[in-house]
MMTF fields as JSON, N, C-alpha, C and O atoms, coordinates in Angstrom:
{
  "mmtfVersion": "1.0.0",
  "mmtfProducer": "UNKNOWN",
  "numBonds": 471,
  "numAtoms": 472,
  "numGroups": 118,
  "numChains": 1,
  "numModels": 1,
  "chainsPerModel": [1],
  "groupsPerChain": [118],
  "chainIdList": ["A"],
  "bondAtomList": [4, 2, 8, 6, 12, 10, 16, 14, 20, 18, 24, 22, 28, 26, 32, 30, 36, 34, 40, 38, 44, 42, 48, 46, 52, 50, 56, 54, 60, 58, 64, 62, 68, 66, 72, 70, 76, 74, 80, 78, 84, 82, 88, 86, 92, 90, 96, 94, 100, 98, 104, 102, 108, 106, 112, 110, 116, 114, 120, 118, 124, 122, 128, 126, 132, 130, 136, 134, 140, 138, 144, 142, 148, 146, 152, 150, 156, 154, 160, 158, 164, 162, 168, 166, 172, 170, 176, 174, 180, 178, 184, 182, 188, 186, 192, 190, 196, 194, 200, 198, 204, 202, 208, 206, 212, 210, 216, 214, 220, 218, 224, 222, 228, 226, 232, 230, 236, 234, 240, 238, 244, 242, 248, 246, 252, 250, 256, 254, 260, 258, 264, 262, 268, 266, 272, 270, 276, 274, 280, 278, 284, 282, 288, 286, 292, 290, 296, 294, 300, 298, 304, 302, 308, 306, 312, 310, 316, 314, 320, 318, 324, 322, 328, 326, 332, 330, 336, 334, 340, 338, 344, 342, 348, 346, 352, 350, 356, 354, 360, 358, 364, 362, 368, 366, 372, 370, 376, 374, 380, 378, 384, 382, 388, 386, 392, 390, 396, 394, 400, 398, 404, 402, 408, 406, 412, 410, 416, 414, 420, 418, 424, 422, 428, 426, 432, 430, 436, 434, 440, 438, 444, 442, 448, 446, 452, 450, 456, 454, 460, 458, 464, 462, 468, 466],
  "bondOrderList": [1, 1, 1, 1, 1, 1, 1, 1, 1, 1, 1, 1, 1, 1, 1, 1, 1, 1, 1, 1, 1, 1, 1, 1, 1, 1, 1, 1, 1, 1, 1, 1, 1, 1, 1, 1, 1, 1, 1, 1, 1, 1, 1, 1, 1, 1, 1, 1, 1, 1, 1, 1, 1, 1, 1, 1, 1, 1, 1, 1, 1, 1, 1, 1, 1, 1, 1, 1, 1, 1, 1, 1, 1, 1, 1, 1, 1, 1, 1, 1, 1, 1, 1, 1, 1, 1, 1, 1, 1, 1, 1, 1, 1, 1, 1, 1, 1, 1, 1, 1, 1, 1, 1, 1, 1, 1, 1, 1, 1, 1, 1, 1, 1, 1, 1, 1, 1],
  "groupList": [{"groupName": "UNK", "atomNameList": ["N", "CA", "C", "O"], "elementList": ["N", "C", "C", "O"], "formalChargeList": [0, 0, 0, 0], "bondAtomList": [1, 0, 2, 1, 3, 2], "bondOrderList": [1, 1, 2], "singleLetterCode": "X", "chemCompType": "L-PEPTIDE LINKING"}],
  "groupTypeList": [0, 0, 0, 0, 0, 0, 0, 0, 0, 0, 0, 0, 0, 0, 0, 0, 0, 0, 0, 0, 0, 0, 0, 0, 0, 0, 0, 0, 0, 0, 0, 0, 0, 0, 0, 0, 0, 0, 0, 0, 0, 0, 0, 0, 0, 0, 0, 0, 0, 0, 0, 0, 0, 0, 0, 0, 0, 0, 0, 0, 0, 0, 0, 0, 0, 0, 0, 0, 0, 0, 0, 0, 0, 0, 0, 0, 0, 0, 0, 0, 0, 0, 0, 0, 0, 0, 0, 0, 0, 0, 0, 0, 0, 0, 0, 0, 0, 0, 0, 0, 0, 0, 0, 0, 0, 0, 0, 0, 0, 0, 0, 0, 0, 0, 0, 0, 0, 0],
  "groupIdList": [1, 2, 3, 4, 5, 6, 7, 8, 9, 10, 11, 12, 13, 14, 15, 16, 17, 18, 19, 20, 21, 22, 23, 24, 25, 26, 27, 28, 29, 30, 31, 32, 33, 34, 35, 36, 37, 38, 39, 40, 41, 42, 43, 44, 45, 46, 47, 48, 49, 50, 51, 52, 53, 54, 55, 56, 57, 58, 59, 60, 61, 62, 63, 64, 65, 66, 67, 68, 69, 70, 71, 72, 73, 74, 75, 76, 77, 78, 79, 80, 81, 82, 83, 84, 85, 86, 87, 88, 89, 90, 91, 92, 93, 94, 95, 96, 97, 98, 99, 100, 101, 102, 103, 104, 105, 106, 107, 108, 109, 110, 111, 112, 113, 114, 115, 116, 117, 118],
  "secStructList": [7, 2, 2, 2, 2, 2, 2, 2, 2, 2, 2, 2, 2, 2, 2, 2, 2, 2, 6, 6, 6, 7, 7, 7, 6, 6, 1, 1, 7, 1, 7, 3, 3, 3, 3, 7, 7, 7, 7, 7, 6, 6, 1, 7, 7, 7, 7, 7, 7, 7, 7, 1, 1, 7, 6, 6, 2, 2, 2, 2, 2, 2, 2, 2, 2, 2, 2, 6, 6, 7, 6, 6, 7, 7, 1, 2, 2, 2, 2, 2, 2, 2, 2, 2, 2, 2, 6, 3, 3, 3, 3, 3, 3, 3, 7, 7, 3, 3, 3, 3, 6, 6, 6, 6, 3, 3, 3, 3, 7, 7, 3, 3, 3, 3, 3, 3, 7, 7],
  "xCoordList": [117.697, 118.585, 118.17, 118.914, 117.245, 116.259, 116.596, 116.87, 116.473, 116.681, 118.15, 118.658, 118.836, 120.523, 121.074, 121.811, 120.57, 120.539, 120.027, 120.535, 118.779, 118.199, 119.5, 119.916, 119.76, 120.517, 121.711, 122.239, 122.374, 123.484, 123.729, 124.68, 122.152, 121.55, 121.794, 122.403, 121.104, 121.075, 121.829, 121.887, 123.031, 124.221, 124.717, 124.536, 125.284, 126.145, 125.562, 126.348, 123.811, 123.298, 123.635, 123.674, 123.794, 124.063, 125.778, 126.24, 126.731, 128.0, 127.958, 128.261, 127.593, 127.709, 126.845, 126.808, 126.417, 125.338, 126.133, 125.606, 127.069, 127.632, 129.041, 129.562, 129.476, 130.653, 130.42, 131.186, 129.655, 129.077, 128.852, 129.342, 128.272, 128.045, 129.232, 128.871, 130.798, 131.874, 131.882, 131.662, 132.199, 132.43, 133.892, 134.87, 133.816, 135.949, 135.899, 135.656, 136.088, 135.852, 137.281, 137.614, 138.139, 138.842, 137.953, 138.107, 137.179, 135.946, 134.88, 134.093, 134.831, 134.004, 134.707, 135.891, 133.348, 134.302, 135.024, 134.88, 135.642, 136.009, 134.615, 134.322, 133.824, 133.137, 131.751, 131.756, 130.696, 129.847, 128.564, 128.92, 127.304, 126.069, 125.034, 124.203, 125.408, 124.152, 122.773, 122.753, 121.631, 120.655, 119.42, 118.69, 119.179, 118.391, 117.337, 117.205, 116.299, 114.95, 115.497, 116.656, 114.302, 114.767, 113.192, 112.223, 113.145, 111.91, 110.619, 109.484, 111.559, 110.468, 110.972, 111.983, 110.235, 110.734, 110.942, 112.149, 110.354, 110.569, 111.081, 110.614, 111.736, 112.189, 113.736, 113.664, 114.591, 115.708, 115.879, 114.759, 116.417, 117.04, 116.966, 117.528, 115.696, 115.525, 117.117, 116.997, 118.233, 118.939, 118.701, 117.907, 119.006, 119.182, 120.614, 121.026, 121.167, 122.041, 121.825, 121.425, 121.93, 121.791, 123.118, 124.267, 122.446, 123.594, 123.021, 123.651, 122.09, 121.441, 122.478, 122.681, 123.116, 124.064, 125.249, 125.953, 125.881, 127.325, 128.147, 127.622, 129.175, 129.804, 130.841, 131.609, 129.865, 130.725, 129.151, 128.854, 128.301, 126.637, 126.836, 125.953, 127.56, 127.744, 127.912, 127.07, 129.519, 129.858, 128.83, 128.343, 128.309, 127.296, 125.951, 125.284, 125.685, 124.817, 124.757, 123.684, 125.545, 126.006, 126.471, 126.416, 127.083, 126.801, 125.557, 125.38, 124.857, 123.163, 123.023, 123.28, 122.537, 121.865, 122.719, 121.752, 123.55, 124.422, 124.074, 124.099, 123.896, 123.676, 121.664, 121.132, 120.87, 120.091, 119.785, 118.641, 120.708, 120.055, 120.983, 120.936, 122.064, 122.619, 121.748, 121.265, 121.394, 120.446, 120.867, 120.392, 121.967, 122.813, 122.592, 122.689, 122.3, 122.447, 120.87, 119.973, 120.645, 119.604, 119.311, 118.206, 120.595, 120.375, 121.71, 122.622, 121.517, 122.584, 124.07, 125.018, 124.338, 125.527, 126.436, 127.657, 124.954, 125.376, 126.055, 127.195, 125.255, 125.545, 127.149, 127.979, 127.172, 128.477, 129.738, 130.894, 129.507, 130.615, 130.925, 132.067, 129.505, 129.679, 130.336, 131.234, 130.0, 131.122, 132.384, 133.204, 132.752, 133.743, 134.959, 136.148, 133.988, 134.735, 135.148, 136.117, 134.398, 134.607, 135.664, 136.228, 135.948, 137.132, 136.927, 137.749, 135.525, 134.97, 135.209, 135.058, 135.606, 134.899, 134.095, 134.222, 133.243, 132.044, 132.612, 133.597, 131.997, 132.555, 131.296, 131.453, 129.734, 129.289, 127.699, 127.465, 126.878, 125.085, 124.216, 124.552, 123.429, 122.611, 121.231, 121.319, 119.871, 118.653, 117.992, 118.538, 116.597, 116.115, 114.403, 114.291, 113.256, 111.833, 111.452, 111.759, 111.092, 109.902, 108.701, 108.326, 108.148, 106.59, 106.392, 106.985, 105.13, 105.238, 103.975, 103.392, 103.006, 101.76, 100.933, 101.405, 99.395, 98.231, 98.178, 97.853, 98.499, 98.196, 99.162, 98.993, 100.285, 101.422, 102.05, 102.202, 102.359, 102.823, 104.701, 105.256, 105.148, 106.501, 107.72, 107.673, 108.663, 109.74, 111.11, 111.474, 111.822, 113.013, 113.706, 113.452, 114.774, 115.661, 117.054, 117.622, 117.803, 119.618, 120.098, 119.926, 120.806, 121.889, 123.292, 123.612, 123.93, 124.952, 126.24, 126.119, 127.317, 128.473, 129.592, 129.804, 130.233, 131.447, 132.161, 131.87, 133.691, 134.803, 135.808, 136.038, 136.093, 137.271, 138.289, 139.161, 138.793, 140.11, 140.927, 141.017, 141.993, 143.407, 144.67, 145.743],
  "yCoordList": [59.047, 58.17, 58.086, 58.297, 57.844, 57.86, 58.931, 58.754, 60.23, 61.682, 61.689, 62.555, 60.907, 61.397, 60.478, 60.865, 59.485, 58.29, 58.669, 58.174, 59.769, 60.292, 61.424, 61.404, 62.27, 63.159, 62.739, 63.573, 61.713, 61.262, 60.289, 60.134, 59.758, 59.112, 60.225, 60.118, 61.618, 62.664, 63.018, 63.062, 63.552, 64.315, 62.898, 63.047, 61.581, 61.199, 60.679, 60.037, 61.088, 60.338, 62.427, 62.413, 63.684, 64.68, 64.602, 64.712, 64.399, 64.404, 63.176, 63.601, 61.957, 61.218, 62.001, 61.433, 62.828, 63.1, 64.438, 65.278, 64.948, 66.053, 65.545, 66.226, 64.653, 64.273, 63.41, 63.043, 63.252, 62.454, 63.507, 63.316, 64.422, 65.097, 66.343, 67.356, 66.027, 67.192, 66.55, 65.363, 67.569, 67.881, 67.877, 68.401, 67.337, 66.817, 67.72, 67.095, 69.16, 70.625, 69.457, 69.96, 68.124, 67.726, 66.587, 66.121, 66.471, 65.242, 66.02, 65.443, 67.103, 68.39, 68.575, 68.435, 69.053, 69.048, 70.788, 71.766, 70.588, 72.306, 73.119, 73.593, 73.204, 74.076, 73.407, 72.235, 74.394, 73.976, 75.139, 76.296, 74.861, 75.69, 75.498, 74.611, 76.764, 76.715, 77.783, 78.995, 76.697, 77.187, 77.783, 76.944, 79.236, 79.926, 79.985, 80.028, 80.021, 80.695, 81.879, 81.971, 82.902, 83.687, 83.26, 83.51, 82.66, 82.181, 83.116, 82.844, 84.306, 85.565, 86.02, 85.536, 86.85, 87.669, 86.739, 86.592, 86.118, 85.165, 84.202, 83.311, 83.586, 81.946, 82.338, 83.172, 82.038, 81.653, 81.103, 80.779, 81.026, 80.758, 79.451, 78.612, 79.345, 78.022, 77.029, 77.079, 76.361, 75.845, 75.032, 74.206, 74.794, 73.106, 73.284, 74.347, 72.25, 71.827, 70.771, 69.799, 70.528, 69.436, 68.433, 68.658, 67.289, 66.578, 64.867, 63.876, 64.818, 63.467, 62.413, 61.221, 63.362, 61.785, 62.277, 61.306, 62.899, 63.955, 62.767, 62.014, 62.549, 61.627, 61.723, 61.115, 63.384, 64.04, 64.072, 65.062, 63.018, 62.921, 62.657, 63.263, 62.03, 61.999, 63.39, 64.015, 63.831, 64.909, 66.043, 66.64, 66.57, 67.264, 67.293, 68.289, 66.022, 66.094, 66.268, 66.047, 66.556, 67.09, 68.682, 69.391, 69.086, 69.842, 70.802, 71.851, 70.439, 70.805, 70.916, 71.988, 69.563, 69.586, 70.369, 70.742, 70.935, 71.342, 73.411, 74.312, 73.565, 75.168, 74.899, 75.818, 73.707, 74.182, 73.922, 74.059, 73.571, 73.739, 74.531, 74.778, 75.041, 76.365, 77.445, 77.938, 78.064, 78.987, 80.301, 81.396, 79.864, 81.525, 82.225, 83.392, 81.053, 81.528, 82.195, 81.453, 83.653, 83.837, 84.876, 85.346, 85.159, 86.408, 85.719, 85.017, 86.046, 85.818, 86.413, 85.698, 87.375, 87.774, 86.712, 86.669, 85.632, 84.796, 83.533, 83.068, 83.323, 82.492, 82.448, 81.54, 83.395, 83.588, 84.019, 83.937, 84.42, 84.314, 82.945, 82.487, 82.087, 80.627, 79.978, 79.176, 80.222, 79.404, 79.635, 78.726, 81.211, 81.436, 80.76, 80.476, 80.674, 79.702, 78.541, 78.075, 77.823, 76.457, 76.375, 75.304, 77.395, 77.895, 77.676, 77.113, 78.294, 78.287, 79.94, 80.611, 80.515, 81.857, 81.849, 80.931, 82.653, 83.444, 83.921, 84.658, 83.51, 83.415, 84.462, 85.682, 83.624, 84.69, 84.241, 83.13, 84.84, 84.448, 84.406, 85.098, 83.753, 83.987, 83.681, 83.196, 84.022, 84.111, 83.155, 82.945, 82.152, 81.771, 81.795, 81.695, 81.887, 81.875, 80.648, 80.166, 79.922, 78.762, 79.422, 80.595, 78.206, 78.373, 77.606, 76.528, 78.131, 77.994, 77.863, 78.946, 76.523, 76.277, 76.462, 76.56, 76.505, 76.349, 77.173, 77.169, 78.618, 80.236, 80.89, 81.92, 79.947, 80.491, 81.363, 82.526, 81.155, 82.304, 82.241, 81.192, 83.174, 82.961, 82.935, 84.011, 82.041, 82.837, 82.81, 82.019, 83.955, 83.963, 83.255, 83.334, 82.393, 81.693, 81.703, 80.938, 82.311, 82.946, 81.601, 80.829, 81.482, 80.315, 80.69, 81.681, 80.616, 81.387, 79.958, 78.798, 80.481, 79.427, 79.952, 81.13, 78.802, 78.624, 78.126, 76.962, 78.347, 77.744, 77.642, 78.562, 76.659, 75.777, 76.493, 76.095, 77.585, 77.797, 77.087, 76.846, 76.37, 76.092, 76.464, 75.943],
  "zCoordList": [170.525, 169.773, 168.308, 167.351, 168.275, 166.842, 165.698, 164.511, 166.54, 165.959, 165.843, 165.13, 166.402, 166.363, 164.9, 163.994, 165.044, 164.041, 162.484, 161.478, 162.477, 161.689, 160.703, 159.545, 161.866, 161.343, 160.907, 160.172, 161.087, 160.816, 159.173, 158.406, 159.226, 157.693, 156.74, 155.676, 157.367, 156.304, 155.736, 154.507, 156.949, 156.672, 155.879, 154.67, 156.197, 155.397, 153.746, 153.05, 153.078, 152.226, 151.184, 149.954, 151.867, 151.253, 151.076, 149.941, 152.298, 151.725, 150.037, 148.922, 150.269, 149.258, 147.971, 146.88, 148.088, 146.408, 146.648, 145.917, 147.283, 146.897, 146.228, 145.344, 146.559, 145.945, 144.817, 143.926, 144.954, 143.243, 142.192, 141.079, 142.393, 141.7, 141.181, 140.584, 141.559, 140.955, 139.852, 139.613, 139.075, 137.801, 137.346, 137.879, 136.512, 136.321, 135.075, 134.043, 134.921, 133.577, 132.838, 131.765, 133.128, 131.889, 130.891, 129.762, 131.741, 130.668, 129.969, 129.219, 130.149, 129.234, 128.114, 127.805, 127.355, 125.671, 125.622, 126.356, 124.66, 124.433, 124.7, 125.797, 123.561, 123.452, 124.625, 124.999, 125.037, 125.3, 125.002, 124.781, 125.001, 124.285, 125.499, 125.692, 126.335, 127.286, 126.832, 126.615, 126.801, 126.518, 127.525, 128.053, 127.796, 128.963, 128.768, 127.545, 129.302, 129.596, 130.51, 130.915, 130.8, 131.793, 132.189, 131.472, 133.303, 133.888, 134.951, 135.342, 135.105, 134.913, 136.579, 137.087, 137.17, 138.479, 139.383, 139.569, 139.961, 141.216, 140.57, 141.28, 139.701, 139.326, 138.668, 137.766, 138.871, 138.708, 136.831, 136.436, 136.266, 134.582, 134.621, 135.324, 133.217, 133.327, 132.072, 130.848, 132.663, 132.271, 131.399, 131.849, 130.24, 129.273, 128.508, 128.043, 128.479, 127.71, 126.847, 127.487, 125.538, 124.746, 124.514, 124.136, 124.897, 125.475, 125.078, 125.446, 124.498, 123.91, 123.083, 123.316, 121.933, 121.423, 122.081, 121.804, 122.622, 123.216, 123.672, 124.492, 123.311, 124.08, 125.74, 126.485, 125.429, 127.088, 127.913, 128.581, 127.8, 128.479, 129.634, 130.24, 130.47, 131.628, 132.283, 132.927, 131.897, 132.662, 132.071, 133.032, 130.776, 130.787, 131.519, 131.799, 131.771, 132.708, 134.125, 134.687, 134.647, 136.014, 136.172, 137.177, 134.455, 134.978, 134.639, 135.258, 133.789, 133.367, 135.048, 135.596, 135.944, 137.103, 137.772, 138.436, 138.202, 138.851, 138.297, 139.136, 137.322, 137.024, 137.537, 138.159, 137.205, 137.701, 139.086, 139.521, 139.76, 141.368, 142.036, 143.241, 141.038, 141.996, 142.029, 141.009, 143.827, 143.972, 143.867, 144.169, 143.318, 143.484, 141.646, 141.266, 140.901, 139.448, 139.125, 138.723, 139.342, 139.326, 138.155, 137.883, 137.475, 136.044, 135.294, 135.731, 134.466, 133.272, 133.805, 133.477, 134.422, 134.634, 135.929, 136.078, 137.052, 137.719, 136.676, 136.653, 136.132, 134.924, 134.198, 134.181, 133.805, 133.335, 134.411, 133.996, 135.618, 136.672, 136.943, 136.972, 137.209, 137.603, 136.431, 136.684, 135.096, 134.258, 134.442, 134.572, 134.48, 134.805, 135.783, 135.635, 136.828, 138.048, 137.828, 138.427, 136.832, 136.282, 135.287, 135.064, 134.707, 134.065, 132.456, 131.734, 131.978, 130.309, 130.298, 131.319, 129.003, 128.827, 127.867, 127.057, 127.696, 126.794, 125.807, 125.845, 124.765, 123.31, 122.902, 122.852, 122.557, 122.086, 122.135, 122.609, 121.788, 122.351, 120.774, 119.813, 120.775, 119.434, 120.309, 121.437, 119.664, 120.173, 119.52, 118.437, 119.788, 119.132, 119.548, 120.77, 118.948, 119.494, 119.738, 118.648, 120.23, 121.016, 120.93, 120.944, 120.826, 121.32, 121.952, 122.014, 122.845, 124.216, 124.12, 124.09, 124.029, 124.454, 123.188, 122.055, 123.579, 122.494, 122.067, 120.88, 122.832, 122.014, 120.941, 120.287, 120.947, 119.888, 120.93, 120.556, 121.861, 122.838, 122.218, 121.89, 122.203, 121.571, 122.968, 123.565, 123.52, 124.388, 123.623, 122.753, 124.211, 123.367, 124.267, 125.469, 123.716, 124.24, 124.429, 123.65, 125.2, 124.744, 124.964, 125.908, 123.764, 123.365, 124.227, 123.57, 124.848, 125.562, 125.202, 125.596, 124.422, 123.769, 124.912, 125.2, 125.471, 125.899, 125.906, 125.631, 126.179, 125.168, 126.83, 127.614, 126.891, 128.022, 128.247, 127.475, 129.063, 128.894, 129.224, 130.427, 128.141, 128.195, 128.938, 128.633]
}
């Protein structure tokens, strides 16, 4: 009974954080600036979006969490199908260096711009 009770907490505490978490692509702004790491052979693209004063911070932030816990987005070309689906296209990429720790270690960072289709 315990275990049946258990599984039933689970399933209905994942349906609720799955439906919390859609994304309404009409409360997104036109443009949006996804920023990559490529987090190396075994790790998946490390996601950020800047979204601090944005007055679209809500829905950007869902979907920030939402590209990084999809397990399917694992190279840049997943990346840009999954926007796709959401219905942005790819406008255009610019690069920028970070540093990365005490040694001056440099990573490049792809800026990846997308634009809402209408």
């Amino acid at each position: 009974m315990k275990t049946k009770m258990l599984v039933l907490f689970v399933s209905l505490l994942f349906v609720a954080s799955a439906s919390a978490q859609e994304i309404n692509t009409d409360q997104l702004p036109k443009y949006i600036v996804v920023a990559t790491t490529n987090g190396g052979v075994l790790s998946n693209l490390d996601v950020d979006i800047r979204i601090k004063k944005s007055k679209y911070k809500i829905e950007l932030q869902k979907l920030e969490r939402m590209l990084k816990d999809d397990s399917d987005i694992k190279t840049y070309t997943d990346l840009l199908n999954r926007m796709d689906e959401l219905g942005f296209e790819f406008l255009d990429a610019f690069e920028n260096k970070i540093k990365a720790g005490i040694l001056d270690d440099a990573k490049i960072r792809q800026n990846l711009i997308f634009r809402k289709i209408e």
